[in-house]
N, C-alpha and C positions, 0 to 999 in steps of 0.2 A: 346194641349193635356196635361192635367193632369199627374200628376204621382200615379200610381194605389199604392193604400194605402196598407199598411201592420199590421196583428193583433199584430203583437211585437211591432210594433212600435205606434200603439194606446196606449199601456198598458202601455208602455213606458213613453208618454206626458202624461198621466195621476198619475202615480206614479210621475213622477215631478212636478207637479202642487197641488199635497197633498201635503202640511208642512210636519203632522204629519208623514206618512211615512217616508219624507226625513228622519227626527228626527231619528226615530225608528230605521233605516237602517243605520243612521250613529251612532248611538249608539252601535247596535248589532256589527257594522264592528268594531269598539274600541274593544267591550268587545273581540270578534273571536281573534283580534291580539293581545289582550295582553294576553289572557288567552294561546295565540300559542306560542308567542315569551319570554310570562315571566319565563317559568323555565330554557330559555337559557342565560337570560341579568341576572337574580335573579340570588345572591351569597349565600343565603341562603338557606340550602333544607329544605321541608315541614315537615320532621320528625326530624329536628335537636331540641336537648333539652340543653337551652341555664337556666342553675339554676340561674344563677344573673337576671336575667330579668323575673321572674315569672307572670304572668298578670300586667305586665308595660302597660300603655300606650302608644299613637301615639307618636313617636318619628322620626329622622332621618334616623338610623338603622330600625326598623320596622314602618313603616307608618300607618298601619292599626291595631296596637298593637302588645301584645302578649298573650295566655292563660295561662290557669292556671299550664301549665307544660312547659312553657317558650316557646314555639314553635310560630313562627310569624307567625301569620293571612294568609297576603298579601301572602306568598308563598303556604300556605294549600290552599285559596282561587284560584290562578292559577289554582294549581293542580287539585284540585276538578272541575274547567270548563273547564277543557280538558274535565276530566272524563264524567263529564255532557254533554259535547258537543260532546262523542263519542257515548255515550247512543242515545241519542237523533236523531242523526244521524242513528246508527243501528236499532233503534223503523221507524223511516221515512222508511228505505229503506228495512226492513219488511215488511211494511205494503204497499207500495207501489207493490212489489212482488206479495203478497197475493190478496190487491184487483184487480192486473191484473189480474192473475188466476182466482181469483173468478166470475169477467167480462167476461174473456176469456169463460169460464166452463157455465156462465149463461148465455151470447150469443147465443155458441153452443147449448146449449139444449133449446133454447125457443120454439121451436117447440114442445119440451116437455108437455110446459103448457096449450097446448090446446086438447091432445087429453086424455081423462080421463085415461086412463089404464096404463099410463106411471104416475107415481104422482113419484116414488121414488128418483128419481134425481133433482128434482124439491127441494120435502123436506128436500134431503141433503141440498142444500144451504140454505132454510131459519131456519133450528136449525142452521146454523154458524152467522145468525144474531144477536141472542140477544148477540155475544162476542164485537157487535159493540159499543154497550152502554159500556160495560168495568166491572169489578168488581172490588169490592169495595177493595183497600191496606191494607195493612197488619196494619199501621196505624193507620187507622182510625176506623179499627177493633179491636184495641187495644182502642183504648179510648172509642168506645163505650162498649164495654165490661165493663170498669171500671165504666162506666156509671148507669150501668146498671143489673142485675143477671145473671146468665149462663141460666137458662131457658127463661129467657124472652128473651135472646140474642138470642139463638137457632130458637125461633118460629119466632122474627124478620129473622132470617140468611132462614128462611127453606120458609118464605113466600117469599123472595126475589127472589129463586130459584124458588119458583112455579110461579111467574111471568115472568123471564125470560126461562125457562125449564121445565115448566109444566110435560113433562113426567120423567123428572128425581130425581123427588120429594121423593118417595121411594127408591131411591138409594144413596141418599147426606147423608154420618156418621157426627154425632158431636158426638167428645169424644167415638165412638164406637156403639156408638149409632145413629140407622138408624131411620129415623121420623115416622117411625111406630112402633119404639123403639121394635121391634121385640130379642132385647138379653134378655128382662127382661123377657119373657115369658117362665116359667118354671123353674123360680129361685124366693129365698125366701125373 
């Protein structure tokens, strides 16, 4: 008699038998502890301003350098991957929340989709869809902006929304201005 196989334990021999995984998994597990354990072994804090050593380089004292206001790298960089790895963490376990609910809520109502006169519950969830694709960072709205003029940015910014929101196309302000630019009317 056989021993009846397990889904973990497939996924398992298989994540071992990928290199690159290993790789990857043993990399991220480095970066998690030192980014965990380094502002407790690190003698240096992140916001200390050291004037004799202004943008030095890799040394013994600082490994990874230091900037322009003497502050070492190595210890900003710790800091900053806690930071980053609690973000990260909090976005996962958002969105994990969210799409059970949303699972949950579209489940229950499937019954919904079939008999015409119920449509409204339905519709709630798919206007929460286009947030799946994501909108665009503050960023990258900054460069193209410079890229680019405020009007031509606008009809980009307003076509975007009409492809993800269609019905909220009349209702998106830029600069106070609504796309049917409805304040100019009746001023000189």
């Amino acid at each position: 008699m056989t021993p009846s196989r397990n889904q973990w334990r497939d996924v398992w021999d298989q994540f071992r038998a990928h290199k690159g995984a290993l790789a990857g998994a043993a990399v991220f597990f480095l970066i998690v502890v030192g980014v965990a354990l380094g502002p407790f072994v690190g003698r240096i804090r992140p916001t200390y301003i050291d004037f004799t050593t202004l943008s030095a380089g890799p040394s013994w004292a600082h490994p990874l350098a230091t900037d322009q206001l003497g502050r070492d790298l190595l210890a900003r960089v710790m800091t900053g991957g806690r930071i980053s790895i609690a973000v990260g963490l909090t976005a996962m376990v958002i969105s994990i929340i969210l799409g059970t609910f949303i699972g949950v809520v579209a489940g229950y109502f499937k019954s919904l989709d079939d008999p015409p006169g119920q449509r409204a519950q339905v519709n709630f969830l798919r206007r929460l869809q286009p947030y799946h694709f994501g909108i665009p960072c503050a960023d990258w709205l900054r460069v193209v902006m410079n890229r680019i003029g405020p009007d031509q940015f606008a009809s980009c910014f307003l076509a975007f929304v009409a492809e993800r929101l269609p019905e909220a196309v009349g209702q998106i302000a830029i600069d106070g201005k609504t796309s049917l630019r409805s304040h100019d009317s009746g001023r000189g």
